[in-house]
C-alpha positions in Angstrom: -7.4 46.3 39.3 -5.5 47.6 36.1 -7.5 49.6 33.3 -6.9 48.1 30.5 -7.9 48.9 26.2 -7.4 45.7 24.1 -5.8 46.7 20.5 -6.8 44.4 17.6 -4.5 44.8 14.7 -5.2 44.0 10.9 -3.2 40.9 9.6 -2.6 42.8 6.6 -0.8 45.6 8.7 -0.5 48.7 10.0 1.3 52.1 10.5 3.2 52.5 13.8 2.0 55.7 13.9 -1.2 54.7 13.8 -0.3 52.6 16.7 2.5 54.4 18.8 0.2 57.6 19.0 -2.9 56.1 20.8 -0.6 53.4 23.1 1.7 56.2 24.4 -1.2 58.2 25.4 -3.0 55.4 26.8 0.2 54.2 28.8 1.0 57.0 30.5 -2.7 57.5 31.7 -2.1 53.9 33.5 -3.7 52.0 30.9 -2.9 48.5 29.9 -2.5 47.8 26.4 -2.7 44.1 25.5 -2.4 43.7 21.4 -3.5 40.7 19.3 -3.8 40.4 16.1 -7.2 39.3 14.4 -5.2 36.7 12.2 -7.0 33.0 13.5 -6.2 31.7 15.4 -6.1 35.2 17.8 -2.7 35.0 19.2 -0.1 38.0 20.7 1.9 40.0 18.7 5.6 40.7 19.1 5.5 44.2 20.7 7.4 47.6 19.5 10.6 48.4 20.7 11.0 51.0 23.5 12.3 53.4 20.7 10.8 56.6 20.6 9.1 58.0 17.5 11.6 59.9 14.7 9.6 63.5 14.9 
């Protein structure tokens, strides 16, 4: 059985920072990392490209 941290993201938006920082991490402890948004109805969110950040 995976481990896995659901990410709730604002509909009025974020910065990927914000984001990229904590999911890396997570990811390459072996954690999945489902996102949805908390716009009704709940539904997935496109995810990030594999790009890594700009320092």
């Amino acid at each position: 059985m995976s481990k896995k941290v659901l990410a709730v993201l604002s509909e009025y938006g974020y910065w990927g920072e914000e984001l990229l920082g904590p999911m890396e991490n997570l990811e390459g402890a072996g954690y999945v990392l489902p996102i949805k948004t908390s716009y009704p109805p709940a539904r997935s969110v496109q995810p990030l490209s594999n790009r890594k950040r700009q320092p």
